[in-house]
C-alpha positions in Angstrom: 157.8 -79.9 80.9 160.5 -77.5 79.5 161.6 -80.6 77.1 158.0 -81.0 75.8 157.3 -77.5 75.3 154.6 -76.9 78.1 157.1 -74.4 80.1 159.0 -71.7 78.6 162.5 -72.1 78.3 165.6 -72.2 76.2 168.9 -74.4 76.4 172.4 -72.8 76.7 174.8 -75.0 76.3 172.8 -78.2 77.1 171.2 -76.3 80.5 168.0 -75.2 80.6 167.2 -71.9 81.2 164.2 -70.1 82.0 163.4 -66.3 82.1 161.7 -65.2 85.4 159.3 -62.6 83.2 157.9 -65.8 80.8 157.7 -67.8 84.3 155.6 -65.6 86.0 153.5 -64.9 82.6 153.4 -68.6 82.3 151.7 -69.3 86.2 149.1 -66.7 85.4 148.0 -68.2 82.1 147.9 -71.4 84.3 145.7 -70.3 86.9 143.0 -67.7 84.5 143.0 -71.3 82.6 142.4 -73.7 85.6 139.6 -70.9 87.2 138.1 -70.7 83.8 137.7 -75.2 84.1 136.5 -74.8 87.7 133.7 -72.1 86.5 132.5 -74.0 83.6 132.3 -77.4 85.9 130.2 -75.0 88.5 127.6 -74.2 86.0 
């Protein structure tokens, strides 16, 4: 996911890396976006 540019992260030195901050940010954009599907398929 990192790779394809769904996650936020960066490479140093061939590792990935990810910042805990953009990971956390990252989760709740997930979940607003997956309760905003399950409302629309509820109306």
């Amino acid at each position: 996911m990192a790779q394809a540019g769904e996650l936020p992260a960066f490479k140093v030195r061939g590792q990935w890396r990810f910042s805990r901050a953009d990971i956390d940010a990252w989760i709740g954009q997930q979940k607003r976006t997956t309760q905003d599907h399950l409302d629309e398929d509820q109306q």
